[in-house]
NUKOLSE-594213 format. One record per residue (C-alpha): x, y, z. Coordinates in nm, 2 decimals, decimal comma. Example, Ala and Ser with C-alpha at 12.3 -4.5 7.8 and 13.67 -1.06 7.14 Angstrom:
BEGIN
PT_1,23_-0,45_0,78
PT_1,37_-0,11_0,71
END
This chain:
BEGIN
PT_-3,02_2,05_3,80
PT_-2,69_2,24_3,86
PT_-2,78_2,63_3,86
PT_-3,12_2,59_3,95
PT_-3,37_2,54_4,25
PT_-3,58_2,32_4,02
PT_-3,89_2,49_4,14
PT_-4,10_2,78_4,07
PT_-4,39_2,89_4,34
PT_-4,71_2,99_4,26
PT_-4,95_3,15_4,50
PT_-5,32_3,22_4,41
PT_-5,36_3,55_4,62
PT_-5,77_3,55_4,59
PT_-5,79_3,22_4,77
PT_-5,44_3,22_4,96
PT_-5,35_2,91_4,79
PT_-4,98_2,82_4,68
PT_-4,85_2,51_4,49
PT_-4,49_2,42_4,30
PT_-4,42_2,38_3,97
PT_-4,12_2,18_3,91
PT_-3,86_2,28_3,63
PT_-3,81_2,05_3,34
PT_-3,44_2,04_3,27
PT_-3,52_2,08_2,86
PT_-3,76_2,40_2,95
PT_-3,42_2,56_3,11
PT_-3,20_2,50_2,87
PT_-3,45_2,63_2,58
PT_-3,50_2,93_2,75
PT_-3,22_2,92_3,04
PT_-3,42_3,18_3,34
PT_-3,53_3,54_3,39
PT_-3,68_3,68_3,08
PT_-3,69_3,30_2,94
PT_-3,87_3,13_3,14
PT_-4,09_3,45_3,26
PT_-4,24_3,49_2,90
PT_-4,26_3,15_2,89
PT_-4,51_3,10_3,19
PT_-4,68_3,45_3,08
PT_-4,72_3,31_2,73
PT_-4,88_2,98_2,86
PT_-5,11_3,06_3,17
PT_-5,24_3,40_3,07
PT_-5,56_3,38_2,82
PT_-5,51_3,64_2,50
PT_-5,68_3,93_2,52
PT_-5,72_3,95_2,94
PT_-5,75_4,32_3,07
PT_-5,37_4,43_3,26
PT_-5,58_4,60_3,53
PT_-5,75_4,26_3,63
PT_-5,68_4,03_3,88
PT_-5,63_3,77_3,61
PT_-5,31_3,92_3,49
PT_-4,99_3,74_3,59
PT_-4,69_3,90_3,84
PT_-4,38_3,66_3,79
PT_-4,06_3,71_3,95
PT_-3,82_3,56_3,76
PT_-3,42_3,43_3,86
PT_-3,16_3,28_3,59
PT_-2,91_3,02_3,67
PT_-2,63_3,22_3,80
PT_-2,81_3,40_4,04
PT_-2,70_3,30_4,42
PT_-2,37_3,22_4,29
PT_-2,07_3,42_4,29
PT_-2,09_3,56_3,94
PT_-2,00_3,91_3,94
PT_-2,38_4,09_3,88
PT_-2,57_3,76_3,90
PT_-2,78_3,95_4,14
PT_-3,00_4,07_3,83
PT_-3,38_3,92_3,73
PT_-3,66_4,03_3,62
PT_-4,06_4,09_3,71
PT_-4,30_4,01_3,42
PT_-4,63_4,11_3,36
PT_-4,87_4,23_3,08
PT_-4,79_4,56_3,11
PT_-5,08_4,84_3,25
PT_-4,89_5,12_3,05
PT_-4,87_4,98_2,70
PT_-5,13_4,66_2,74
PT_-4,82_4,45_2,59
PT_-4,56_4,25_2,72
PT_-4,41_4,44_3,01
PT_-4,06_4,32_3,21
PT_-3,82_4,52_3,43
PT_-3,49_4,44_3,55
PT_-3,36_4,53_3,92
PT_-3,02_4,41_4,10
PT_-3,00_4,31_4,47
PT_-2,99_4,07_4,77
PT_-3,33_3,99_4,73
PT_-3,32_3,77_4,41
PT_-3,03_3,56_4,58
PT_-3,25_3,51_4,89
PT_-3,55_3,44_4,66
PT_-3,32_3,13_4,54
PT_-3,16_3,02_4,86
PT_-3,54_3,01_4,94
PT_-3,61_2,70_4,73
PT_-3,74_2,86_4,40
PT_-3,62_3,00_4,07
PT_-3,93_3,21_4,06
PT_-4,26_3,35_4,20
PT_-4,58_3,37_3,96
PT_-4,82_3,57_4,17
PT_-5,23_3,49_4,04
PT_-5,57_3,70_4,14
PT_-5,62_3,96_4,37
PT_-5,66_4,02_4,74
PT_-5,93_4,20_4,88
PT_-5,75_4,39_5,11
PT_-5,35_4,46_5,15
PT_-5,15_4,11_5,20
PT_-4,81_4,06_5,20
PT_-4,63_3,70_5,11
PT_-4,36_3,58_5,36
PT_-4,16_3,29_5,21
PT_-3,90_3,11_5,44
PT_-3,75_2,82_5,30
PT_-4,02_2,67_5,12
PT_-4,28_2,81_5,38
PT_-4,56_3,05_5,25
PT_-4,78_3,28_5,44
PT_-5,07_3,52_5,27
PT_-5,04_3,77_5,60
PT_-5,21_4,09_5,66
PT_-5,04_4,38_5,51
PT_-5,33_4,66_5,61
PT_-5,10_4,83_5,87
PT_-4,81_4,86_5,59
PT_-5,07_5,05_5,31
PT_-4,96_5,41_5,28
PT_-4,63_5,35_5,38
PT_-4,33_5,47_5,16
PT_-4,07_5,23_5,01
PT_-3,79_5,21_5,31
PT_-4,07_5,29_5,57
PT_-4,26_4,92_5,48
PT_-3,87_4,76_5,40
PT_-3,82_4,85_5,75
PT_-4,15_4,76_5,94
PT_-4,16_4,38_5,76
PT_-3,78_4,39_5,88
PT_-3,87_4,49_6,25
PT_-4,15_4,25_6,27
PT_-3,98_3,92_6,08
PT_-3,63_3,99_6,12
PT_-3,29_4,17_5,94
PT_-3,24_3,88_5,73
PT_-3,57_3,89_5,55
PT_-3,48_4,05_5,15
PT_-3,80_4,22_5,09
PT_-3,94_4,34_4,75
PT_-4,19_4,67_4,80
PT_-4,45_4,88_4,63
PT_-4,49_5,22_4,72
PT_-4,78_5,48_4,71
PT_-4,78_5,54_4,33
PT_-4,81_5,12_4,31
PT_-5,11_5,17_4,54
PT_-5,29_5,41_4,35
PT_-5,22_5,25_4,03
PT_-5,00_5,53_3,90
PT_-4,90_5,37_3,55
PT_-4,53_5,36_3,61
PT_-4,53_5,26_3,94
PT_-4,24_5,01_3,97
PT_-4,12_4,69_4,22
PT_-3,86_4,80_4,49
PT_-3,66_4,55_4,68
PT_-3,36_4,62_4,88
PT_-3,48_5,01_4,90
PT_-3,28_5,14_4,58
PT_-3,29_4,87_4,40
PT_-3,61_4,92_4,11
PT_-3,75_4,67_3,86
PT_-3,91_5,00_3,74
PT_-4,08_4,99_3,43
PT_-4,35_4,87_3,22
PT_-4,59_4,93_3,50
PT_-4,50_4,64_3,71
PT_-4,53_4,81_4,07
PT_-4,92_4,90_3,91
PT_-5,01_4,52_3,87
PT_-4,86_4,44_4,22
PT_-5,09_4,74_4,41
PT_-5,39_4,59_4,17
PT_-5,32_4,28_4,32
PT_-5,34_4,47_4,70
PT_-4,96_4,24_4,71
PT_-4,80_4,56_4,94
PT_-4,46_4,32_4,97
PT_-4,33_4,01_4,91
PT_-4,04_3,88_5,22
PT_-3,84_3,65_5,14
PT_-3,55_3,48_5,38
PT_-3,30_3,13_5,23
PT_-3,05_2,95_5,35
PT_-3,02_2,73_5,10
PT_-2,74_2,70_4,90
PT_-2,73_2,65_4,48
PT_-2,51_2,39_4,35
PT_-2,29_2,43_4,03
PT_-2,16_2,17_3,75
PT_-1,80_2,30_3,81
PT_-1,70_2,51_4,08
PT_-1,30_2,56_4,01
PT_-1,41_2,66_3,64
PT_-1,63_2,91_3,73
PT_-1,43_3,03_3,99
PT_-1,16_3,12_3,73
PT_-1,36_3,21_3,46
PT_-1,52_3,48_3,69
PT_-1,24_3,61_3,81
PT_-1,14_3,69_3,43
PT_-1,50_3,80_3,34
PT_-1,44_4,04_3,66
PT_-1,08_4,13_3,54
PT_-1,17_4,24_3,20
PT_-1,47_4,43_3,33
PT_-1,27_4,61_3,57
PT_-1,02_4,76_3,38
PT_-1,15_4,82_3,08
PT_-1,22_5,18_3,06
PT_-1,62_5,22_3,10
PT_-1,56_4,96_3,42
PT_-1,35_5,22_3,57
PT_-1,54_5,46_3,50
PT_-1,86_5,30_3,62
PT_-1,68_5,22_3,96
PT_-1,58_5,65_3,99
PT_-1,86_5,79_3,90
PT_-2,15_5,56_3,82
PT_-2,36_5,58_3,50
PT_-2,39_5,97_3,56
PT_-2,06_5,98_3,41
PT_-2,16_5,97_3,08
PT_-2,31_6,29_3,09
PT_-2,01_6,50_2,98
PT_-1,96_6,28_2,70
PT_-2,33_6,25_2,57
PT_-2,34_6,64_2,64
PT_-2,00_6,69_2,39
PT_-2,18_6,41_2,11
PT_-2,49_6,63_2,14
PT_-2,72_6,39_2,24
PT_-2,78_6,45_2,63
PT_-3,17_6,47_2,62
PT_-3,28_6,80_2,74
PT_-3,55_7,01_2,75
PT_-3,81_6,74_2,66
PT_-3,58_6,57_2,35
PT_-3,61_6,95_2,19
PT_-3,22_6,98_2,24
PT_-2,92_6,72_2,29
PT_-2,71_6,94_2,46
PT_-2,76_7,11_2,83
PT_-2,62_7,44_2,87
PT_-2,56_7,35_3,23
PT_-2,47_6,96_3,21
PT_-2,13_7,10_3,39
PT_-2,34_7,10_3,71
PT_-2,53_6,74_3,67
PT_-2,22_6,56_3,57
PT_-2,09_6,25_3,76
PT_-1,77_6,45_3,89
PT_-2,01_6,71_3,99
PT_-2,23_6,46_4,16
PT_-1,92_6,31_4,36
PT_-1,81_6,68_4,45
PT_-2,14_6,79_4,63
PT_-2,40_6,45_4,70
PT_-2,24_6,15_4,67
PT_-2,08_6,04_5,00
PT_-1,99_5,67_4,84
PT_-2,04_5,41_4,61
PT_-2,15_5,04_4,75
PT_-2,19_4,72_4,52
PT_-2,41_4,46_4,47
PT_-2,39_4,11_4,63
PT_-2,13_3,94_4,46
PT_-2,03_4,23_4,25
PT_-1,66_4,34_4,20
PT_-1,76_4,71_4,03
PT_-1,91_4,89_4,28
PT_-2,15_5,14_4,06
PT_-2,42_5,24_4,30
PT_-2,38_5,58_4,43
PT_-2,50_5,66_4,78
PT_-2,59_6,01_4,82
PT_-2,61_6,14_5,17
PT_-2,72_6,52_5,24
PT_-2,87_6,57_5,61
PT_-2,97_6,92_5,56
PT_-3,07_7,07_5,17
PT_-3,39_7,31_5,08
PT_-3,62_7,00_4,96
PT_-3,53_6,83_5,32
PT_-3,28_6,53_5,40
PT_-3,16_6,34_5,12
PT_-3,11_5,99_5,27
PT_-2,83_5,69_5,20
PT_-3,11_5,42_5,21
PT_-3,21_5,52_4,91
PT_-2,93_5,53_4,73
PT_-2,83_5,78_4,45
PT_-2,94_5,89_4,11
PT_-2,78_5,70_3,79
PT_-2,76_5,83_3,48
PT_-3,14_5,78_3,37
PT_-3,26_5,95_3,66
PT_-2,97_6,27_3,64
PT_-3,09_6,33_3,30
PT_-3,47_6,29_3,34
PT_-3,51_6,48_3,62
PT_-3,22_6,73_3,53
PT_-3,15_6,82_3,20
PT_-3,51_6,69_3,02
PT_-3,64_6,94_3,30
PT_-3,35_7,20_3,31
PT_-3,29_7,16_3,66
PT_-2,97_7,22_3,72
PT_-2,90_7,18_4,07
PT_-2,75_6,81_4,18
PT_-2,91_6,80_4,48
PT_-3,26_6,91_4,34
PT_-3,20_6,61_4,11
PT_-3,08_6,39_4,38
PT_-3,38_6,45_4,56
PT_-3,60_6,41_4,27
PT_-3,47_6,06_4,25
PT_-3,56_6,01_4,59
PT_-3,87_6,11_4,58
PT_-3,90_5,89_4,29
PT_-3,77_5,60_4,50
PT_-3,98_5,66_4,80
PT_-4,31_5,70_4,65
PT_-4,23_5,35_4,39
PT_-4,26_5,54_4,11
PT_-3,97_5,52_3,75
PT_-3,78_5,79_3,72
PT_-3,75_5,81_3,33
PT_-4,13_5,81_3,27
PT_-4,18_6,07_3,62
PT_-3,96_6,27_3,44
PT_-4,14_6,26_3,10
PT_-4,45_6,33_3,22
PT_-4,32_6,70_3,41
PT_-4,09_6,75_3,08
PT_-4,44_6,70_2,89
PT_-4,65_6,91_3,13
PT_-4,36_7,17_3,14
PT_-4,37_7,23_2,79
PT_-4,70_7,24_2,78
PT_-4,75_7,51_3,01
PT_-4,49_7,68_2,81
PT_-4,71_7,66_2,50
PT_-5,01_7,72_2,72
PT_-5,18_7,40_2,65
PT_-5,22_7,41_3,07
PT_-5,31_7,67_3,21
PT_-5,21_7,76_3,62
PT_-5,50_7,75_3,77
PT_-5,52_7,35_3,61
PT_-5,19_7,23_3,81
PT_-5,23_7,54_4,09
PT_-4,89_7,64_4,04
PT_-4,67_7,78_3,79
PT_-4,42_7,52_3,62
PT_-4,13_7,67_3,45
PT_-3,84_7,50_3,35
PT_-3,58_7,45_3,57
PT_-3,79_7,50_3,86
PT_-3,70_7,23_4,09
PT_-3,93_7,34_4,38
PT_-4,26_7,22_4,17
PT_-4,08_6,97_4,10
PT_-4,07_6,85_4,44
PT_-4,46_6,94_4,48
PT_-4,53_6,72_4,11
PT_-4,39_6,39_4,23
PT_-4,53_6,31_4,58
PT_-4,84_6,48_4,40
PT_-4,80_6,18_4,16
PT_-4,71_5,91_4,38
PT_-5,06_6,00_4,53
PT_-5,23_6,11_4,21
PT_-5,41_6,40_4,39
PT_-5,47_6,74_4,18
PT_-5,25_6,79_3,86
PT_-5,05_6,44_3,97
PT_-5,33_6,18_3,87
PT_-5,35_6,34_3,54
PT_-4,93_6,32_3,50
PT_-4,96_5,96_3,66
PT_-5,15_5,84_3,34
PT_-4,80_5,88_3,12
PT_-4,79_6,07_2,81
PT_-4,94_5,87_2,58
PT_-5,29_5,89_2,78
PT_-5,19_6,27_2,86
PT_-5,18_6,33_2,47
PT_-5,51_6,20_2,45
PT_-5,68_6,41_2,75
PT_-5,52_6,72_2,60
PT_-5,57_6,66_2,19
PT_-5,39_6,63_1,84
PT_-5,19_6,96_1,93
PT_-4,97_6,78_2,24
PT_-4,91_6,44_2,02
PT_-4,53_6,57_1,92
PT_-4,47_6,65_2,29
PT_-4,52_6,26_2,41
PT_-4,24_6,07_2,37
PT_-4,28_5,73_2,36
PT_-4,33_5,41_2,21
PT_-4,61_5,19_2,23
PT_-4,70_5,43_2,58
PT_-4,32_5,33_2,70
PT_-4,15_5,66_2,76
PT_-3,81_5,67_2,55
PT_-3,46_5,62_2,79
PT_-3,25_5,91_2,83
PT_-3,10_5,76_2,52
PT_-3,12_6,01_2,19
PT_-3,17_5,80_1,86
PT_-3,10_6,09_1,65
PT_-2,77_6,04_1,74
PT_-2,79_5,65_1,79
PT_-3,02_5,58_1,48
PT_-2,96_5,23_1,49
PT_-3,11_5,25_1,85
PT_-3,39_5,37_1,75
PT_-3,48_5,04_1,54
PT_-3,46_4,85_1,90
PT_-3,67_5,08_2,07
PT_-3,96_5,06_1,79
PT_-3,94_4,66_1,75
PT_-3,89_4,58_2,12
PT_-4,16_4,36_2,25
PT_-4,18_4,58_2,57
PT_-4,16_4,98_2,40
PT_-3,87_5,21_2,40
PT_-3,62_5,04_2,63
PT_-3,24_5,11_2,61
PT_-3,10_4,79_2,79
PT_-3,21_4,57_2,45
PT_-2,90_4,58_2,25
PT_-2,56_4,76_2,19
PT_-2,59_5,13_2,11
PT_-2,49_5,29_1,77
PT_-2,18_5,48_1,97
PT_-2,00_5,12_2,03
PT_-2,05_5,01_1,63
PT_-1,80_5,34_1,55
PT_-1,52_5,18_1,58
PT_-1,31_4,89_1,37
PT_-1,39_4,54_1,56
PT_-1,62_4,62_1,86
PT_-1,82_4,29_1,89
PT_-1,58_4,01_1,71
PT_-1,72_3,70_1,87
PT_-2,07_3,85_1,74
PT_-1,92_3,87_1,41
PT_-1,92_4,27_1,40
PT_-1,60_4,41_1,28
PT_-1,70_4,71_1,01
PT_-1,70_5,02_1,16
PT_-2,07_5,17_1,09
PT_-2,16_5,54_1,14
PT_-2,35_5,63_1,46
PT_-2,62_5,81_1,24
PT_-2,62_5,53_0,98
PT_-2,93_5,35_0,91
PT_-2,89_5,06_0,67
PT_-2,96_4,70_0,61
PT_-2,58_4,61_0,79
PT_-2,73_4,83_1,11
PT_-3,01_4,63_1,09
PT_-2,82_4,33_1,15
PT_-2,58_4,46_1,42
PT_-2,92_4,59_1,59
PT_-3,05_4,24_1,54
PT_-2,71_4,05_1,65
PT_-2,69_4,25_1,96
PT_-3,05_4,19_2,09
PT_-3,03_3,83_2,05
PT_-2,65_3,84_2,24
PT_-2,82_4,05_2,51
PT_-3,14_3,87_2,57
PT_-2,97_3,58_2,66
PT_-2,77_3,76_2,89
PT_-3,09_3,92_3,04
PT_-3,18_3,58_3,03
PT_-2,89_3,45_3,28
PT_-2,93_3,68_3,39
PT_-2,63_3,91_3,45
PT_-2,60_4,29_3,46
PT_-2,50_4,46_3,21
PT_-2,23_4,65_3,34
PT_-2,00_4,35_3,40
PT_-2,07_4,25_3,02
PT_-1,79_4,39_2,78
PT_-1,93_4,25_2,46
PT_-1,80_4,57_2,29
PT_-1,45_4,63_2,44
PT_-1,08_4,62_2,36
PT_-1,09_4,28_2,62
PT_-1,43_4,11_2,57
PT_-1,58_3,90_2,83
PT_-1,80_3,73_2,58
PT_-1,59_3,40_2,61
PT_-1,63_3,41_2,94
PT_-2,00_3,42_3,04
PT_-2,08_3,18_2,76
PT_-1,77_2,93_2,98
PT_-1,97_3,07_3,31
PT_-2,28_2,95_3,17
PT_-2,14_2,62_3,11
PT_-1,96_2,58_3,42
PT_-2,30_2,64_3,59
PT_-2,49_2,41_3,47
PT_-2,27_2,14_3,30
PT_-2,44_2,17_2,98
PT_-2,20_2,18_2,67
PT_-2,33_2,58_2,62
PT_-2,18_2,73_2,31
PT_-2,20_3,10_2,19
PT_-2,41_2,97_1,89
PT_-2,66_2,82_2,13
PT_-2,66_3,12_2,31
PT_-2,76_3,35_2,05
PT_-3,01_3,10_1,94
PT_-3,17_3,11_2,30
PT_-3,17_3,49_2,31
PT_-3,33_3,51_1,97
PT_-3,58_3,25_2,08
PT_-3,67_3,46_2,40
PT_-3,66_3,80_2,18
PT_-3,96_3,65_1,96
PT_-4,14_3,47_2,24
PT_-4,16_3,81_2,44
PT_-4,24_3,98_2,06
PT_-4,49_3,67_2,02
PT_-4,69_3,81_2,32
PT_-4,68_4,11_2,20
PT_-4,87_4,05_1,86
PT_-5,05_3,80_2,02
PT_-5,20_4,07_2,26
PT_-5,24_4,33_1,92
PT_-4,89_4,45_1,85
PT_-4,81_4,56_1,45
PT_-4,64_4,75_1,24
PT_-4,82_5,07_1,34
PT_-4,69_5,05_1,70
PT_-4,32_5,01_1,62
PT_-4,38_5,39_1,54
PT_-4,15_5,66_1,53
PT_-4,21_5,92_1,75
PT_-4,29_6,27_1,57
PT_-4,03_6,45_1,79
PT_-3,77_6,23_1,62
PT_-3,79_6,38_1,28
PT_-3,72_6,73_1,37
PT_-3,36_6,82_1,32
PT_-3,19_6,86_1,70
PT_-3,07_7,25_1,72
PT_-2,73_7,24_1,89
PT_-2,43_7,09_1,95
PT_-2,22_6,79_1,76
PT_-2,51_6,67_1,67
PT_-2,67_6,94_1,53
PT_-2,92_6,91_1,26
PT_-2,94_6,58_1,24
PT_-3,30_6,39_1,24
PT_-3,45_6,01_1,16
PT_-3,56_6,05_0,81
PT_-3,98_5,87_0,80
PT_-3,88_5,70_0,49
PT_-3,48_5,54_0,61
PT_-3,64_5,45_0,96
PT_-3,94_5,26_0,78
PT_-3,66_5,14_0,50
PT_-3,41_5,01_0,82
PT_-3,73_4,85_0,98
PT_-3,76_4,65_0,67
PT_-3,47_4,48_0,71
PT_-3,51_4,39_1,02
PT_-3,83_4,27_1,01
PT_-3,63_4,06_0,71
PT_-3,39_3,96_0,97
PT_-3,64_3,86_1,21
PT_-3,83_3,60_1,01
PT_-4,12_3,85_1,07
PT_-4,39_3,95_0,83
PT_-4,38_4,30_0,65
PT_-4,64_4,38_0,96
PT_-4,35_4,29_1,19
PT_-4,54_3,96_1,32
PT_-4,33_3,64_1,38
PT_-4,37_3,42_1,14
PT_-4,46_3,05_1,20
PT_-4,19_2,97_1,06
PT_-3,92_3,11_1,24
PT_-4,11_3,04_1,56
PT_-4,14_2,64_1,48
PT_-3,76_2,67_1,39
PT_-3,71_2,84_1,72
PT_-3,92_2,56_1,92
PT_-4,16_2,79_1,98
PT_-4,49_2,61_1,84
PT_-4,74_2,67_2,06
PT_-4,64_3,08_1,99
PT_-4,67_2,99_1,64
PT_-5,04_2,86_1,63
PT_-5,15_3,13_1,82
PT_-5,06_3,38_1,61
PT_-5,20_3,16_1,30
PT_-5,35_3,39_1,08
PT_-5,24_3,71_1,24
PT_-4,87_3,66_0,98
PT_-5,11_3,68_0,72
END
């Protein structure tokens, strides 16, 4: 097959066996890689019903076709699990070398099964596999084991990490490979310490062959053209994604102060020109990547201690959860909050959920003092730096905060419930529906909780023609919630799953631009593999991979009631442009509706058997017999 390895590895960590699994070419066009063929292999090998925290739950690492090419953000895939935090499908994206080096290994994917009983780490070299001893690399931080496996095995090795909070089971911990590079949420770094898997190595030097290497040469360099110099390309390559917040700061919906205001009185100091100006020493790229977004930051001496290039720099999810949702307002505090993040394994939007949380809670005095043994105002960034390392080892006030909000709501009682914001225990992205109210239909009915990377945002429907080859042309209002949202919520997530699918980073993809690449990456696609791929297929594959992922879900217990509205939502936001503005109960349940309509799904928001046969998927579709009812 052209795109493709043709083989995905398993390895049975309990008894150190490993086998291959050879890729039917009909299996990768239905589902085409990444979150595809990852939900796929989660639906099939692991029972209903099995506990997240066991060794029976499933750790897949998960390429698409493009990936090892030279596709501009091909570099992106996914790790797949049933997620610790929210006991439902869980999946987190992360760019890098390492995927590449995991395909010029020999394999389109890794599906990790059992447990160790002590640390282990798997070294995979060209179709060679090794269960070694990974008790010496326990403890360690992030870089520190990136650069011990690298000392011992050599430079070339691309290596994918846990850190402490993975360890000690904190339920956000996150996958690390290539140091700043995080597959971060769902819990995925928790199932990988459960598993005692400290690292997995991984060195190729295999190539991947492609159907049609002149097209795809040319197609790319358009793809890359149009994503360049379109405006949000530029200013991804200046200033990262913590550019935006000026702009979401002006729309008033920069999350701050725990989602109780959507503007920052100090955003001025946290912005991405502000972040240039004092931090960030330079931006790097991606293999294969013609943008150039990642921000190194690079601070030898600061008050928290040295804030180090290795690990990168904060983007926007991380500048506004650990900055304005905790009113610090000091870029390098923020900076080094990421790091900290980073070091210890741990996601940045949930870490800075659960201080926003215990913030206000100590505000209301719901937590007292002598419970975290410090005070914890806002804006003070030097608990801060105490909170997360405290988390990343869940000692003291951190192992309660290293539950996530929705367990923290239920140690502290009824009274905290508005104060956790989250969706199915999947803290919200730094993405405010109340201004995005379309947004907010994606976060509820997403298979994995309150993600922001599912579909187009509300802010790109505004104007006439943003998404013409997905056939949406009206302008709709960003606080509009109506049957036509509905569909351009439902269009976009099946247009984006099969990109996450690909899988290609977002930040290349101008579906909604003045230039769209859309064209494009369905050609690239083609070119890849040498199958006739049209748009229409593609948005068939992502709404097949959208329901099978959604499939898991319900199969697991998801329904109606869990693609809830968080209370905090329906309060009216207090200043700025967007200013009195909140999700009505009754429009949000009356926009659900129709996309449950949309869907094929029952009024309990379960697949039905119908659309999952018309989709291929029937073995999803028996076992959720009786649960569409």
């Amino acid at each position: 097959m052209f795109g493709y390895a043709g083989r995905i590895l398993h390895v049975d960590l309990a008894s150190g066996r490993h086998w291959t699994e050879d890729l039917d070419e009909g299996l990768t066009r239905k589902h085409l890689g990444s979150r595809g063929l990852g939900a796929h292999v989660l639906f099939r090998d692991l029972a209903a019903g099995t506990d997240p925290s066991s060794a029976e739950n499933l750790l897949i690492f998960m390429t698409g076709p493009m990936v090892g090419t030279a596709v501009p953000g091909s570099g992106r895939s996914a790790v797949i699990t049933k997620s610790p935090a929210t006991g439902f499908y869980g999946e987190a994206f992360s760019g890098g070398r390492f995927w590449h080096t995991l395909k010029y290994a020999g394999y389109d994917g890794l599906v990790v099964r059992g447990a160790a009983e002590g640390p282990v780490m798997l070294v995979i070299s060209d179709g060679e596999v090794e269960v070694a001893d990974a008790h010496h690399l326990w403890g360690k931080t992030v870089l520190e084991t990136e650069h011990q496996i690298q000392a011992e095995r050599g430079g070339e090795y691309r290596v994918a990490v846990i850190g402490p909070g993975g360890e000690k089971g904190v339920l956000y911990a996150g996958v690390f490979n290539d140091t700043d590079r995080a597959a971060a949420r769902c819990g995925v770094g928790t199932v990988m310490g459960q598993k005692k898997l400290k690292a997995v190595a991984v060195r190729g030097t295999q190539g991947v062959k492609v159907w049609d290497g002149p097209r795809l040469l040319a197609l790319l360099a358009e793809m890359s053209r149009k994503a360049r110099t379109d405006p949000l390309g530029k200013a991804f390559a200046r200033a990262g994604t913590s550019g935006s917040v000026v702009t979401l700061d002006k729309m008033g919906i920069l999350p701050s102060y725990n989602w109780r205001q959507g503007t920052f009185e100090h955003a001025a100091r946290i912005t991405g020109d502000n972040l240039l100006e004092t931090v960030i020493e330079k931006k790097r790229a991606c293999m294969a990547c013609t943008l150039g977004c990642t921000s190194v930051a690079n601070v030898p001496h600061t008050p928290y201690g040295r804030i180090n290039p290795a690990y990168g720099g904060p983007e926007y999810e991380s500048v506004s959860g650990l900055g304005s949702q905790l009113a610090i307002t000091d870029p390098v505090a923020v900076t080094m909050a990421n790091q900290l993040c980073n070091a210890y394994g741990i996601d940045t939007i949930s870490t800075g959920s659960a201080i926003a949380f215990l913030m206000e809670a100590f505000e209301k005095g719901l937590v007292a003092e002598r419970e975290i043994g410090f005070p914890v105002p806002w804006g003070d960034a030097h608990a801060v730096m105490r909170l997360i390392p405290m988390i990343g080892r869940r000692e003291g006030i951190g192992d309660f905060l290293a539950l996530g909000t929705k367990r923290m709501v239920e140690r502290l009682g009824p009274e905290a419930a508005e104060m956790a914001v989250h969706v199915k225990g999947l803290e919200v992205a730094m993405h405010e529906p109340r201004g995005k109210a379309g947004l907010m239909l994606s976060y509820a009915a997403s298979p994995r909780g309150a993600t922001h990377m599912e579909t187009l945002h509300d802010t790109a429907f505004m104007r006439e023609n943003a998404a013409p080859d997905l056939g949406l042309t009206k302008p709709l209002d960003r606080f509009e919630l109506s049957a036509e949202k509905a569909r351009y919520i439902v269009t976009s997530e099946n247009w984006r799953s099969a990109v996450n699918s690909l899988c290609l980073c977002s930040f290349l993809v101008r579906d909604a631009a003045a230039e769209p690449n859309v064209v494009e990456i369905v050609g690239m696609a083609a070119a890849t593999t040498g199958w006739d791929v049209t748009l229409p297929e593609m948005m068939e594959i992502g709404e097949r991979n959208w329901n099978l992922a959604r499939a898991f879900s319900c199969r697991e217990g998801v329904r109606r009631s869990d693609d809830a509205l968080p209370p905090r939502f329906t309060r009216p936001l207090p200043t700025g442009a967007t200013e009195g503005k909140a999700i009505e109960p009754a429009a949000f349940n009356q926009a659900l509706d129709h996309y449950y309509r949309l869907r094929g799904w029952t009024a309990d928001g379960v697949p039905s058997a119908e659309r999952l046969r018309r989709l291929g998927l029937d073995e999803a579709a028996v076992a959720l017999a009786g649960a569409a009812g």
